[in-house]
VEXDREN-2710 file (C-alpha; in Angstrom, 1 decimal):
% VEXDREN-2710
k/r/px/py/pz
1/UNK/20.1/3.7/-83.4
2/UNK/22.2/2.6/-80.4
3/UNK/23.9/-0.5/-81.0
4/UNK/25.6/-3.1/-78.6
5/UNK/28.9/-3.9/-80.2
6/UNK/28.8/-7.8/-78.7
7/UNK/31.3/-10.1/-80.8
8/UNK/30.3/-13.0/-82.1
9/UNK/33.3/-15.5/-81.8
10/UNK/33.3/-17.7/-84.9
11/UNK/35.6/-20.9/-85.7
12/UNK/36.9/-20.3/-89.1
13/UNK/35.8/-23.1/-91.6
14/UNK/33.9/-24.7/-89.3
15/UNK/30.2/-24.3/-88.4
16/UNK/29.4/-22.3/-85.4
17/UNK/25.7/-23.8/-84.1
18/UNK/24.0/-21.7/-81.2
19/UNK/20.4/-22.8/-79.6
20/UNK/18.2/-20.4/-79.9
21/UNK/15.2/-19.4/-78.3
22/UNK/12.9/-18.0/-80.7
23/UNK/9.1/-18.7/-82.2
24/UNK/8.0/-21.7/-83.1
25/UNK/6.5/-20.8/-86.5
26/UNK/9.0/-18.0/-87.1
27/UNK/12.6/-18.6/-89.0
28/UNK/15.6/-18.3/-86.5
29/UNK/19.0/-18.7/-87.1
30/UNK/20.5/-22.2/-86.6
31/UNK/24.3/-21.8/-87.8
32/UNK/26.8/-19.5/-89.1
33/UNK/29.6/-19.9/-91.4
34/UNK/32.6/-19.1/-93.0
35/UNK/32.1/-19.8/-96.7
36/UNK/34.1/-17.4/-98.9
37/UNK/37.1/-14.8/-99.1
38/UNK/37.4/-12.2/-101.5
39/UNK/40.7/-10.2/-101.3
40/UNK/40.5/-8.1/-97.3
41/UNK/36.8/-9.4/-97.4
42/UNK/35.4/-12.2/-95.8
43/UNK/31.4/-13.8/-97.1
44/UNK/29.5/-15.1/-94.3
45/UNK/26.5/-17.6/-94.6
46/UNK/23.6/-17.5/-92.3
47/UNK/21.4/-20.5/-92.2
48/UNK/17.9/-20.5/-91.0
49/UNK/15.5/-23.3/-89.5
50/UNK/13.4/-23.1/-92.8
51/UNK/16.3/-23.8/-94.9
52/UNK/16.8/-20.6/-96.4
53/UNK/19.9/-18.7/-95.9
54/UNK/21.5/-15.1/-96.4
55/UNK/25.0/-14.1/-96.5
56/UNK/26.8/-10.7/-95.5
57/UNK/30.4/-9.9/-96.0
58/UNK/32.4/-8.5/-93.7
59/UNK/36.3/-6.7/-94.0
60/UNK/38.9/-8.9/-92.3
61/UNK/39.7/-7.7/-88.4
62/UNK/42.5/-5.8/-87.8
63/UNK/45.9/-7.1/-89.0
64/UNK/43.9/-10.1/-90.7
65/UNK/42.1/-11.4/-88.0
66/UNK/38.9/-13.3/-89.3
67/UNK/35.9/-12.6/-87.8
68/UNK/37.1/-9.7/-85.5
69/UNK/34.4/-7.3/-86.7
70/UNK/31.2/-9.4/-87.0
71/UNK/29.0/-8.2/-84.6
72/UNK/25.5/-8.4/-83.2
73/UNK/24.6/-5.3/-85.2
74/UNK/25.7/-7.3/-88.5
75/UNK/23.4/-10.1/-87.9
76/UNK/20.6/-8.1/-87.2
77/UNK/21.5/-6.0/-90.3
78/UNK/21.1/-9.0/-92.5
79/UNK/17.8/-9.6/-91.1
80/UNK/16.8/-6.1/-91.7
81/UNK/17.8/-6.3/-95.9
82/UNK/16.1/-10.0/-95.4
83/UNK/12.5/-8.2/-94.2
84/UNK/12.3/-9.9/-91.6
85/UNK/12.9/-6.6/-89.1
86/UNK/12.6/-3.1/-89.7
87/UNK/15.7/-0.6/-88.7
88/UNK/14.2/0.6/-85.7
89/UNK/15.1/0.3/-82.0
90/UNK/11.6/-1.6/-81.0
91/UNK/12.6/-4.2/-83.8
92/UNK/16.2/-4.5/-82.6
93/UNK/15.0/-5.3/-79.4
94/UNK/12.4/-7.6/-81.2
95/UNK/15.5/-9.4/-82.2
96/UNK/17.6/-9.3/-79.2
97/UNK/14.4/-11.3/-77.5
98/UNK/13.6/-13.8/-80.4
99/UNK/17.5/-14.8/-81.3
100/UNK/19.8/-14.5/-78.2
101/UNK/18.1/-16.5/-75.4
102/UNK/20.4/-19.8/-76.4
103/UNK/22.3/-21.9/-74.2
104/UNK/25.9/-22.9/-75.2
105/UNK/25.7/-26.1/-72.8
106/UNK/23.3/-29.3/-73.3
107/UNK/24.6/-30.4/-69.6
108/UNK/25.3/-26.9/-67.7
109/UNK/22.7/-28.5/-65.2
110/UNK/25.3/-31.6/-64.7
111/UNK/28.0/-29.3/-64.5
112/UNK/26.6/-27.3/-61.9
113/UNK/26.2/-29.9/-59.5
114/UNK/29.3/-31.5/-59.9
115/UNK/30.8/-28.3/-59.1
116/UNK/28.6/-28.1/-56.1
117/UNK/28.2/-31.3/-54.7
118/UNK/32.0/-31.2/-53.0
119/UNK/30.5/-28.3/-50.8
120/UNK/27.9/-29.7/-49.9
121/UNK/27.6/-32.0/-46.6
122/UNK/24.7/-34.4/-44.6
123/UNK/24.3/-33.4/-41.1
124/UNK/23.7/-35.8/-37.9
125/UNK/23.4/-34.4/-34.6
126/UNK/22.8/-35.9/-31.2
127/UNK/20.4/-34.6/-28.7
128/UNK/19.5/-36.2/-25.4
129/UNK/15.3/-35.7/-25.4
130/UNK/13.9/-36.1/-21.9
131/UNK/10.1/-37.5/-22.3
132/UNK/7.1/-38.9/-19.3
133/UNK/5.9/-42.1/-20.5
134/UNK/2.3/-43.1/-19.2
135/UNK/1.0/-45.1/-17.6
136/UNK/3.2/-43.6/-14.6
137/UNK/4.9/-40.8/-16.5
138/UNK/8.3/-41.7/-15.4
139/UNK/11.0/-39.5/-17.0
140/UNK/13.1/-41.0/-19.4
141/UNK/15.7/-39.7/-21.2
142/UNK/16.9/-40.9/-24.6
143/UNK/19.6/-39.6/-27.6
144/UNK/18.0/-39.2/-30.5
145/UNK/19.2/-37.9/-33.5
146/UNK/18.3/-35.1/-36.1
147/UNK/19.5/-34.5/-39.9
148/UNK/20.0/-31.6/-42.2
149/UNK/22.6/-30.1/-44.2
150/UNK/25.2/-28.0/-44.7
151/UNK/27.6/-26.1/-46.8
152/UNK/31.3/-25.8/-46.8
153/UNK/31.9/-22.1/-46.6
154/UNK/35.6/-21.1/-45.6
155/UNK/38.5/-23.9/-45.8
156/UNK/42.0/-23.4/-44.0
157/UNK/45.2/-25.5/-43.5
158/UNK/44.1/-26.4/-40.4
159/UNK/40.0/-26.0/-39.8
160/UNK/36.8/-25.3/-42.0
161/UNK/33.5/-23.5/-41.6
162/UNK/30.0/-24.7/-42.4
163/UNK/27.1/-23.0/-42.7
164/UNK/23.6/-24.9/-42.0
165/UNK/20.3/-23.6/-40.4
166/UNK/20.0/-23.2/-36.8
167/UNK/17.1/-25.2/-36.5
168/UNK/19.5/-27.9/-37.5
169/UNK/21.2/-28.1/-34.6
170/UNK/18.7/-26.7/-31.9
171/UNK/15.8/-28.3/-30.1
172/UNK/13.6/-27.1/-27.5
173/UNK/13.3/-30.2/-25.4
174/UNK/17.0/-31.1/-25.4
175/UNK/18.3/-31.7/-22.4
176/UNK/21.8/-30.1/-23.1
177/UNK/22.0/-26.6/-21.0
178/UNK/21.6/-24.7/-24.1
179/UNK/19.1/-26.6/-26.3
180/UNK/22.6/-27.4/-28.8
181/UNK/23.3/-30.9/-30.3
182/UNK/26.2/-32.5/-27.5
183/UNK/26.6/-34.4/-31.1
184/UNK/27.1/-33.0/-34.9
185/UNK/28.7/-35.3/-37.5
186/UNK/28.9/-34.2/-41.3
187/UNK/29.2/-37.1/-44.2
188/UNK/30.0/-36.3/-47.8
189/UNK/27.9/-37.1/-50.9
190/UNK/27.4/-40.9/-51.4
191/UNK/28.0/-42.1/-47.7
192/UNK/25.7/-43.0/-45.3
193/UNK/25.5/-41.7/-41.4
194/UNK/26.6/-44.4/-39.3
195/UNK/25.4/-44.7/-35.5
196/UNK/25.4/-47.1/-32.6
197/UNK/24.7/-47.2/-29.1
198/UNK/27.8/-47.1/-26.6
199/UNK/27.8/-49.1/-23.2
200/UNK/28.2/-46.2/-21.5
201/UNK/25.5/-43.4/-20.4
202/UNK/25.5/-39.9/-19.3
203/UNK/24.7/-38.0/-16.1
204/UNK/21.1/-38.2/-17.4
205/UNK/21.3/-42.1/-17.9
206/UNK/20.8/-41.7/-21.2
207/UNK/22.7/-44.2/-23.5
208/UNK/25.4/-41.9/-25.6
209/UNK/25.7/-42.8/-29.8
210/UNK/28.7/-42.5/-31.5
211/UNK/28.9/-42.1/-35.0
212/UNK/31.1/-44.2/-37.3
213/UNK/31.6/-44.8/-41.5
214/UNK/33.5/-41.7/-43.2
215/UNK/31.8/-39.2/-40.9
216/UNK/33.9/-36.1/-39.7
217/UNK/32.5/-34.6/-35.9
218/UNK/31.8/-30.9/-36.4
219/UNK/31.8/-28.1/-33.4
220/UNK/28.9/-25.4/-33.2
221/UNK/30.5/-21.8/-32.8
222/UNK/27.4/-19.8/-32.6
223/UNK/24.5/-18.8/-34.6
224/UNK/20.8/-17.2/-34.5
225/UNK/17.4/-18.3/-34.2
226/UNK/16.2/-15.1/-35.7
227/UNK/18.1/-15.5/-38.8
228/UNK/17.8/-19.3/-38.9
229/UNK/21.8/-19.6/-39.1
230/UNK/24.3/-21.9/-37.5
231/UNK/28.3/-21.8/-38.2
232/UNK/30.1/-25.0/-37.0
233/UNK/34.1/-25.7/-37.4
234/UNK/35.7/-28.7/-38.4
235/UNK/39.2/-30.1/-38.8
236/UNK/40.2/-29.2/-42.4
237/UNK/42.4/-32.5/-42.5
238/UNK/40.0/-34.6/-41.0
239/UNK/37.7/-33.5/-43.7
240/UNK/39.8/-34.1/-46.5
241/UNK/40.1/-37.3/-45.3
242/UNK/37.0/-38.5/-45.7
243/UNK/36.3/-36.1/-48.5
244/UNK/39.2/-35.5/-50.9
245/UNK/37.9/-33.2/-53.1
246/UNK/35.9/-31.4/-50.8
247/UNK/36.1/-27.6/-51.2
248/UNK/34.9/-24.0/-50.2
249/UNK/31.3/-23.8/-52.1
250/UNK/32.0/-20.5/-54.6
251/UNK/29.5/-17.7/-53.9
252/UNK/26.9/-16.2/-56.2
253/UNK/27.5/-12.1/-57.1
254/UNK/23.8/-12.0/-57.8
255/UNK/19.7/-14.4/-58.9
256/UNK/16.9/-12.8/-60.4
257/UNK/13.3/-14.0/-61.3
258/UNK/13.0/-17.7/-62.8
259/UNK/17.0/-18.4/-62.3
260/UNK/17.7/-21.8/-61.9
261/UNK/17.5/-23.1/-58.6
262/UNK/19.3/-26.4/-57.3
263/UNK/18.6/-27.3/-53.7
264/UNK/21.6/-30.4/-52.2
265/UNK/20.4/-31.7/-49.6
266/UNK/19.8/-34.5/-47.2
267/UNK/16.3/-35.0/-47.4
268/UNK/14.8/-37.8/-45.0
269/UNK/18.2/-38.4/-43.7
270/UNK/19.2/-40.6/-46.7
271/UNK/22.1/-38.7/-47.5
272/UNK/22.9/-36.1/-50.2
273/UNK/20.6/-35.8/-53.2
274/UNK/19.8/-33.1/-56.0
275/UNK/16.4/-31.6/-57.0
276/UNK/16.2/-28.6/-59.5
277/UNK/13.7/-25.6/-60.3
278/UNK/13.6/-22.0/-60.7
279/UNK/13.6/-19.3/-58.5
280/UNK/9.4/-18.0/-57.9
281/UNK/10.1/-15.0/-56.0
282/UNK/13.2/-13.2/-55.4
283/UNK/12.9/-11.6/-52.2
284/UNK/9.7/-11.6/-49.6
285/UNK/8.8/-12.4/-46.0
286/UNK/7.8/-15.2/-44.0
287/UNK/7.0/-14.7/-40.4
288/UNK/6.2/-18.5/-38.3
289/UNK/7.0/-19.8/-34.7
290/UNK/10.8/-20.0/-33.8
291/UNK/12.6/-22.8/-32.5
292/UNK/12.0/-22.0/-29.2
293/UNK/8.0/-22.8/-29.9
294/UNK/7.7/-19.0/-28.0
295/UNK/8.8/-16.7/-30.6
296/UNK/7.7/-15.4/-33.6
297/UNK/10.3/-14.9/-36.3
298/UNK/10.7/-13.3/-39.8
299/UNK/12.7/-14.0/-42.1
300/UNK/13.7/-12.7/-45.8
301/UNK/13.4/-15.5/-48.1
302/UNK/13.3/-16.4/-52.3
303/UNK/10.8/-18.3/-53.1
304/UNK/11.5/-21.3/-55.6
305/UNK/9.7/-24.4/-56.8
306/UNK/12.7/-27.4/-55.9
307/UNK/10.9/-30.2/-54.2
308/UNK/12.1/-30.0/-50.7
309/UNK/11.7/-32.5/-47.5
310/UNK/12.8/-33.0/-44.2
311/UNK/16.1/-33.2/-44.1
312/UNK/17.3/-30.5/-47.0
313/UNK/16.9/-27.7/-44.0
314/UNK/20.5/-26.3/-44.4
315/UNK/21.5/-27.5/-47.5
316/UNK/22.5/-25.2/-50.6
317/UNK/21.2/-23.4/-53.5
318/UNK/22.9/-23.2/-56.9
319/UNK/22.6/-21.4/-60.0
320/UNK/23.0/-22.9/-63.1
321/UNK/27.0/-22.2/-62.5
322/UNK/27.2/-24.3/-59.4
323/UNK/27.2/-21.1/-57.5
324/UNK/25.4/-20.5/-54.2
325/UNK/22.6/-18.4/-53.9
326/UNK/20.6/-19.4/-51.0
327/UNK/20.2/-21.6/-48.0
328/UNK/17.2/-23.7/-47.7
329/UNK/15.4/-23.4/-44.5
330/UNK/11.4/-24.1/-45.0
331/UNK/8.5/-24.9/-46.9
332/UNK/4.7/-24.4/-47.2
333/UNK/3.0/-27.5/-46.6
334/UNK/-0.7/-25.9/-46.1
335/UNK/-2.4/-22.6/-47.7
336/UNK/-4.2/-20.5/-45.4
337/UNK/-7.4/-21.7/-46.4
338/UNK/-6.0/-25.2/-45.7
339/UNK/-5.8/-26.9/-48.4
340/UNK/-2.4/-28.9/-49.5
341/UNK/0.8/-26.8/-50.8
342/UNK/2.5/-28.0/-53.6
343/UNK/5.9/-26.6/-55.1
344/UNK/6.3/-24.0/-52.6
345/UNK/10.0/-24.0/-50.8
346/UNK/12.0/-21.1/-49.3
347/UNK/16.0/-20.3/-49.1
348/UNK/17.7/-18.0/-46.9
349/UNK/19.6/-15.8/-50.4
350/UNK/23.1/-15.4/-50.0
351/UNK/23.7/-11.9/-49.2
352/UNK/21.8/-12.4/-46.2
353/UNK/23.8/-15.9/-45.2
354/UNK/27.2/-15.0/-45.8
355/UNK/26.7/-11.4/-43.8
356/UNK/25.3/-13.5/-40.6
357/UNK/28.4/-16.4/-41.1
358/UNK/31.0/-13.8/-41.9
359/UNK/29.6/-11.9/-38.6
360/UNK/29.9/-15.0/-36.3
361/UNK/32.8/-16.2/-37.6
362/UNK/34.9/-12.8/-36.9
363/UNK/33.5/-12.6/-33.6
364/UNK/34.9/-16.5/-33.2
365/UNK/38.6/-15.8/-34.9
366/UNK/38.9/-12.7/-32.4
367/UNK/37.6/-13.1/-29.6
368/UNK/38.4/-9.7/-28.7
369/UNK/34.7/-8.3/-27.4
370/UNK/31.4/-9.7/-26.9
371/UNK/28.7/-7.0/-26.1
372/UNK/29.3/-7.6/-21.9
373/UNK/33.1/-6.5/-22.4
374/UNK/34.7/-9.8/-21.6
375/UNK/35.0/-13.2/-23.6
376/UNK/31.4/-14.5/-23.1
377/UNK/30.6/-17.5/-21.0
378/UNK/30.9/-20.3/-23.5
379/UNK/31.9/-20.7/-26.9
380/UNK/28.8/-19.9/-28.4
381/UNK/28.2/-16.7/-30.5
382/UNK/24.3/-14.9/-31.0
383/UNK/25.0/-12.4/-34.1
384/UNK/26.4/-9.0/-33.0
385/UNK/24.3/-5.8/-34.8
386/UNK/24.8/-2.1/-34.6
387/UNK/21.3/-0.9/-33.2
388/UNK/20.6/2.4/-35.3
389/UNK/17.2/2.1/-33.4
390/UNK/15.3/3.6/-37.0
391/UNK/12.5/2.2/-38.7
392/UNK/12.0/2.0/-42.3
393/UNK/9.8/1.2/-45.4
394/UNK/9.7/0.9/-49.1
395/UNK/7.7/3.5/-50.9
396/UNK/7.7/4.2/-55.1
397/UNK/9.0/0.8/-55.2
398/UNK/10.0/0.4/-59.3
399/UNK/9.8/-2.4/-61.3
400/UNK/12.2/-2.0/-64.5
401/UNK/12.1/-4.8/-67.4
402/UNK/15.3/-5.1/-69.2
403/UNK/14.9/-6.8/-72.6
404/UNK/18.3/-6.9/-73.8
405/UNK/20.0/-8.7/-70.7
406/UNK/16.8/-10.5/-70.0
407/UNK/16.7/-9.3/-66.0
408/UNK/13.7/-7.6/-63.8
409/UNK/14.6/-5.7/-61.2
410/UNK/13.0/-4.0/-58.1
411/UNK/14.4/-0.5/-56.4
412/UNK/12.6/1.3/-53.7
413/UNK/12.6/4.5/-51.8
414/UNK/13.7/3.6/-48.2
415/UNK/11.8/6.0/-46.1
416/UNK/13.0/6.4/-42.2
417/UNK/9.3/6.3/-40.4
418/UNK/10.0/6.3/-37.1
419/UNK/12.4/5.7/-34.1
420/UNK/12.9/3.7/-31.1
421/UNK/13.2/5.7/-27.4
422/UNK/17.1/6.8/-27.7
423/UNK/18.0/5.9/-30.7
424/UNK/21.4/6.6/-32.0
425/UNK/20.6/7.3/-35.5
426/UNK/17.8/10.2/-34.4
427/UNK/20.1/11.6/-31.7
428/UNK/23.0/12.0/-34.9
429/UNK/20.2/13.8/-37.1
430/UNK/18.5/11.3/-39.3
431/UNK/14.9/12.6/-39.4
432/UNK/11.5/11.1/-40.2
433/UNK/11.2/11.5/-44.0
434/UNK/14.4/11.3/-45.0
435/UNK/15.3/8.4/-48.5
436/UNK/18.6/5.9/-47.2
437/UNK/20.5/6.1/-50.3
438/UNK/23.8/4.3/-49.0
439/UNK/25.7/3.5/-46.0
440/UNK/29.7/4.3/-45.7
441/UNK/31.4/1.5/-43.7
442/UNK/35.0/2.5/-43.1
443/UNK/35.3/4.7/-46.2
444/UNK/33.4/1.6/-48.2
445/UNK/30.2/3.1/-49.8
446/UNK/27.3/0.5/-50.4
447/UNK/24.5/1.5/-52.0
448/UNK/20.7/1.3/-50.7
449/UNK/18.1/0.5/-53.3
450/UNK/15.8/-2.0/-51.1
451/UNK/13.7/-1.6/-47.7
452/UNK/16.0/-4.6/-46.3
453/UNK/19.6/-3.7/-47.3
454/UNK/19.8/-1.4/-44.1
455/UNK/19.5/-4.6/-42.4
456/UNK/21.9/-6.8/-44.0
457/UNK/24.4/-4.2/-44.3
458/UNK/24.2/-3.1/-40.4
459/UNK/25.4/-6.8/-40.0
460/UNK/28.9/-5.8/-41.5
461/UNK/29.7/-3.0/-39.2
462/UNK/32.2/-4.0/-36.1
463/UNK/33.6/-2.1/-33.3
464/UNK/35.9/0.6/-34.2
465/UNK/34.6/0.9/-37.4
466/UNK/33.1/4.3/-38.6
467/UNK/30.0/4.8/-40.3
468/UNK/28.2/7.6/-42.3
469/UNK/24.5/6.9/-43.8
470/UNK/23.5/9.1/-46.6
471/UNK/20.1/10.3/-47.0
472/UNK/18.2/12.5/-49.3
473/UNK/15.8/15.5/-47.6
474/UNK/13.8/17.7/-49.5
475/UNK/15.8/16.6/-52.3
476/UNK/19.1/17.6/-50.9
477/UNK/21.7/14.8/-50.2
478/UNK/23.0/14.9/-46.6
479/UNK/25.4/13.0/-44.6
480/UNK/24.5/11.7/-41.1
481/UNK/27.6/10.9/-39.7
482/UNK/26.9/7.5/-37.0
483/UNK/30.9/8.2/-36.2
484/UNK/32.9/5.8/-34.8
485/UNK/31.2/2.6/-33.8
486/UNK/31.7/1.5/-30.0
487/UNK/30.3/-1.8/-27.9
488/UNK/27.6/-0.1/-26.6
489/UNK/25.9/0.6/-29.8
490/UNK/25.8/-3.0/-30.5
491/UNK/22.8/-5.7/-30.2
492/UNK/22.7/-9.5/-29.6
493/UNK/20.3/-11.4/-32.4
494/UNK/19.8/-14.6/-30.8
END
């Protein structure tokens, strides 16, 4: 049988009590301890929730170090002489199931957001809205202001980037030249936005606010409707200022089915708050009308269960750990068939966020190309993609249950099925047909095992760099080398 040599770590002569998840009706193991020596061995007692117990002894560690060899396999040994399993590989995995689903924290749920909440900040932003207003429909144009959220993402010495959602800061009828908040303040946890009418007005006649209490003004350096993503800048010691302990959230390397899920936001405008769930769905799409209230947009989501209001747009969400895995953008108010929506919320996952900020944010700190050749216009940057011009879909998708680490996971085939007029990736040799098993950025090989990792991994490449997608054909793994990447094979998501 193959066995999983997973250490139990035991405090000599004291009681070591794990949580277990196991049946109700059945026996499971509630403690283990150290209860007698004899010469190089050491006599173990197991206790059980029906107040029986069994012992096993096991030969001192190496150099007399108690407890080194007790492992997994032990446990489930004694279980085996106790009749409770038989010595076969469905009943060891009978066991992994019933005994080691136990938690070794009462309050990792209070831990995680007080590791969370530092990176985690209310956003106010300023728009002028021109409206007509019967019964002569004069125009009449007023600031009004907007909330959301946003996470702290990279800190510096000197300035610090957050991430939030672009429809945070965008709106259609804003009268600024390009639809971006003229104003965006950030507040930590447990302060409240502050704002006030000035004396003065602006060109429009509209009367400005300014925003006061421990608030902290925040730039916009680009970001994309089509991937619901805004990065703004702020002074790292004006920040601190307001917000000692404020800090760069810490990323997530990874959420699966019915993970914890903690959305921080700043629902209603009220100012930071915490709801908690589990993820519903790990990855799908949702397609509804863009900002712009002309486009359509689509974007790859998890689902989860948090209850989520106006207001958390923007905001993070956190695995049990306090770790970010997802951006919260939107949620399902209505069915199709019309009826009311409950518990249904969507985040923007990580791997997706981060790939879009890091994008915009290297395009910001060099400043070296936009995709016209010079420095573009303003300040603002759109994402910058390589255009492959290839079209792909998931076939023989796989669903694989692992009962020993508790995890489900999903792998497809990504099949190329067709091209755009001139596209780059058919004029190199990619070919309809052909499986995307990984992409080689600069030497860096990243492997390919969903329909939309093309996608998010595209958004890493940057002029200069050299790239090589491998494939398999008729079985046979090939190499299409893209070569190296210039400004011309480059697209602007806006």
């Amino acid at each position: 049988m193959k066995k999983f040599r997973t250490f139990l770590l035991l405090i000599i002569m004291l009681p070591c009590v794990f949580l277990f998840g196991g049946c109700a009706t059945d026996p499971y193991v509630i403690g283990i301890e150290k209860t007698d020596s004899i010469g190089n061995n050491d006599v173990y007692t197991i206790y059980y929730s029906d107040n029986t117990s069994s012992s096993l002894t096991i030969e001192n560690g190496k150099d007399g170090q108690d407890a080194e060899n007790i492992t997994i396999d032990d446990i489930f040994m004694s279980l085996v002489e106790r009749g409770e399993y038989s010595d076969t590989d469905e009943d060891y995995h009978r066991f992994l199931s019933d005994y080691l689903n136990f938690t070794l924290e009462e309050n990792s749920t209070k831990d995680a957001v007080v590791n969370a909440v530092p990176s985690v900040l209310s956003i106010y932003v300023e728009h002028p809205i021109t409206s007509e207003f019967p019964p002569i429909y004069q125009e009449i144009t007023e600031s009004k202001v907007y909330c959301g959220a946003g996470v702290i993402y990279e800190m510096n010495d000197e300035y610090s980037y957050i991430i939030t959602n672009y429809h945070v800061v965008y709106q259609v009828d804003s009268a600024t030249s390009d639809n971006i908040a003229r104003l965006i303040y950030a507040y930590p946890y447990g302060q409240n936005a502050i704002m006030y009418e000035t004396d003065s007005k602006d060109a429009l006649q509209a009367p400005t606010l300014e925003f006061g209490g421990n608030g902290v003004e925040c730039s916009y350096i680009g970001g994309s409707m089509n991937y619901d993503i805004a990065v703004l800048k702020v002074s790292t010691p004006d920040l601190l200022s307001v917000s000692p302990d404020a800090k760069a959230v810490t990323v997530a390397d990874g959420y699966g089915l019915a993970d914890t899920a903690i959305a921080i936001g700043n629902p209603e405008g009220e100012g930071i708050s915490v709801t908690s769930g589990i993820i519903s769905v790990t990855s799908e799409e949702i397609s509804m009308k863009g900002v712009d209230n002309v486009s359509t947009v689509t974007f790859r989501v998890m689902r989860i269960d948090c209850a989520i209001n106006g207001g958390n747009s923007g905001g993070g969400l956190f695995n049990d750990k306090g770790e970010l895995i997802g951006i919260v953008n939107s949620k399902l108010t209505t069915t199709s068939s019309g009826s009311s929506a409950e518990n249904i919320a969507y985040a923007l996952p990580y791997d997706n966020v981060t790939k879009v900020a890091e994008n915009i944010i290297d395009q910001y700190e060099s400043a070296s190309y936009s995709l016209t050749g010079t420095a573009p216009s303003s300040s603002y940057y759109n994402v910058s993609k390589l255009y492959l011009g290839v079209s792909v879909t998931a076939e023989n998708t796989q669903t694989s249950y692992d009962y020993i680490s508790n995890e489900i996971t999903i792998s497809d085939d990504v099949v190329v099925v067709d091209f755009s007029e001139d596209s780059l990736a058919e004029s190199k040799g990619l070919m309809v047909g052909d499986i995307i098993t990984s992409i080689v950025i600069n030497d860096t090989e990243y492997k390919i095992t969903r329909y939309y990792q093309l996608s998010d991994f595209l958004l890493m490449v940057r002029v200069g760099d050299n790239v090589i997608i491998n494939v398999s054909r008729d079985n046979l793994n090939q190499s299409i080398v893209i070569g190296e990447i210039s400004l011309d094979m480059m697209n602007s998501i806006v």
